[in-house]
C-alpha positions in Angstrom: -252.7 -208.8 131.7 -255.4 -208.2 129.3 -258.9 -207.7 130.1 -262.1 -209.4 128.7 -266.0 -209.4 129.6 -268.2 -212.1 129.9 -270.0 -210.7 127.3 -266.9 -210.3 124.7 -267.0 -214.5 125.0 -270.8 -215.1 124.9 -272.1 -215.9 121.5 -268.8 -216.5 120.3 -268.0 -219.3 118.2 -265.4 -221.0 120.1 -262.5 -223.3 118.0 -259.1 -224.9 118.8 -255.6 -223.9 118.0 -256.1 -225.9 115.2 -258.7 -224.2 113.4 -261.7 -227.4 114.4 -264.4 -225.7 115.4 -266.3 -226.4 119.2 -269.2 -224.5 119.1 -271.1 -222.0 121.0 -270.3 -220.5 124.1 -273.1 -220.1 126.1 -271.6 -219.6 129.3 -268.1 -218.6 131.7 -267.2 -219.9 134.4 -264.9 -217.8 137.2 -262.7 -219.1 140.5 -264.5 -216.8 142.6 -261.4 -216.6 145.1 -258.8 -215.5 142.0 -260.8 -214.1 139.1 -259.1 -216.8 136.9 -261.3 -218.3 133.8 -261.8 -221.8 135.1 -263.6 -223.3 131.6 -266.5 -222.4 129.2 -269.8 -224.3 128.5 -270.5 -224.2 124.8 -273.1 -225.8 122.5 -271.2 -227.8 120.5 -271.8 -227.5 116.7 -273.0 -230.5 114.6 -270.5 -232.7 113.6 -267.9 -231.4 116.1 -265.8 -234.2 117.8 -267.2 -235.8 121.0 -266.6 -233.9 124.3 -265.5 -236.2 126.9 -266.7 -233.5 129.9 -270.4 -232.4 129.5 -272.7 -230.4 132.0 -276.3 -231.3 132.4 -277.3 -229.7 129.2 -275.2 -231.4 126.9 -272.4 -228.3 126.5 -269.1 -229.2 126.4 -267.2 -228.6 129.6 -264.2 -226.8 127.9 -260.9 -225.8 130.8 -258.9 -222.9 129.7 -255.2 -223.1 129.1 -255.1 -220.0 126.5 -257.8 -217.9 125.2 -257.6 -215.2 122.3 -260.3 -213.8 120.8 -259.8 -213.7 116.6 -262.7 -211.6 114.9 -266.2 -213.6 115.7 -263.9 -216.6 117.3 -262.4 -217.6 120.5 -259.5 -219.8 120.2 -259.0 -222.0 123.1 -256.2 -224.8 123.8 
């Protein structure tokens, strides 16, 4: 298992498998219990597609299946 800091996500620009960008990630979220990434809450970028799950702030509530980090993006699916 690889590991990766918060602060290796944070700032990130954060895309699909696809290549369609997200946006932002602003902030991680941890199970407590397991140490597993549960999702991230990023600032989507203008023009992105709708998020169906947002927080209070407007960030897209993004759950984790895979995660690799690519140069200056995260690519989640």
């Amino acid at each position: 298992m690889t590991e990766i800091f918060s602060d290796q996500l944070i700032g990130k620009k954060a895309i699909t498998s696809g290549g369609y960008p997200i946006g932002i990630i602003e902030e991680i979220v941890v199970d407590t219990e397991t140490g597993e990434l549960k999702y991230l809450l990023v600032r989507p970028d203008v023009g992105a597609a709708s998020m169906n799950k947002t927080d209070g702030k407007g960030r897209a509530v993004i759950t984790i299946g895979t995660l690799k980090i690519a140069d200056e993006n995260v690519i989640v699916s």
